[in-house]
Phi, psi and omega in degrees: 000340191283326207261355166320197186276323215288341216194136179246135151224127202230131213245187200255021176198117172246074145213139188278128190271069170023194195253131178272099185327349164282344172107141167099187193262129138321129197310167149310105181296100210294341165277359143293316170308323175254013176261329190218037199236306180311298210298309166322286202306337228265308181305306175305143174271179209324111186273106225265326199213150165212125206250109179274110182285061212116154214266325184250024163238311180322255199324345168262319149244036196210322169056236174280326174327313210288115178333177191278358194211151179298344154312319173261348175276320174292319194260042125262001193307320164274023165258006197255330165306146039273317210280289221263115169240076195278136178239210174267157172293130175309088167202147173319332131007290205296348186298313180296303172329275191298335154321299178307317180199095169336299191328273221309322178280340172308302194271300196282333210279309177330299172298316150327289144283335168284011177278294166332335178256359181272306183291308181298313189292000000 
């Protein structure tokens, strides 16, 4: 179902803004996010849920809404709803975060899945 007509995924730069010698990739460049990021969203058709991944899609559709740290912007997540769902970025990284705050499989992964399952029906 994921990889279907129902569900879009869309990053928020499509160029890679290379590898940051300290590990990991260099942020998403904004001016690739703004040569093409309006005009995609303009295309897609309705959109229900939108899952902001990462600290620079949060602060990028979210604008000033967002908290000062992506941590706090997550454990804020029923203020961005129904359309917005910010989570932490997918990484291996991230194992000591969720560790640090339980609250996100308790709270947000539930409600996830069932908006998603809900959306999906």
């Amino acid at each position: 179902a994921f990889y279907g007509p129902r569900i879009g995924v869309a990053a928020m730069a499509f160029c890679f803004p290379g590898t940051d010698p300290k590990g990991g990739d260099y942020p998403p460049p904004k001016r690739c996010a703004m040569l093409w990021r309006p005009r995609l969203m303009a295309a897609l058709p309705k959109m229900e849920l939108t899952l902001l991944v990462g600290a620079h899609a949060q602060a990028w559709a979210l604008g000033s809404r967002a908290k000062a740290s992506m941590t706090d912007t997550v454990r804020a997540w029923r203020e961005y709803g129904p359309a917005y769902l910010p989570l932490p970025h997918p990484s291996w990284r991230n194992t000591a975060w969720l560790m640090r705050n339980p609250w996100f499989g308790d709270e947000v992964i539930p409600y996830l899945r069932g908006r998603v399952a809900s959306l999906m029906s």
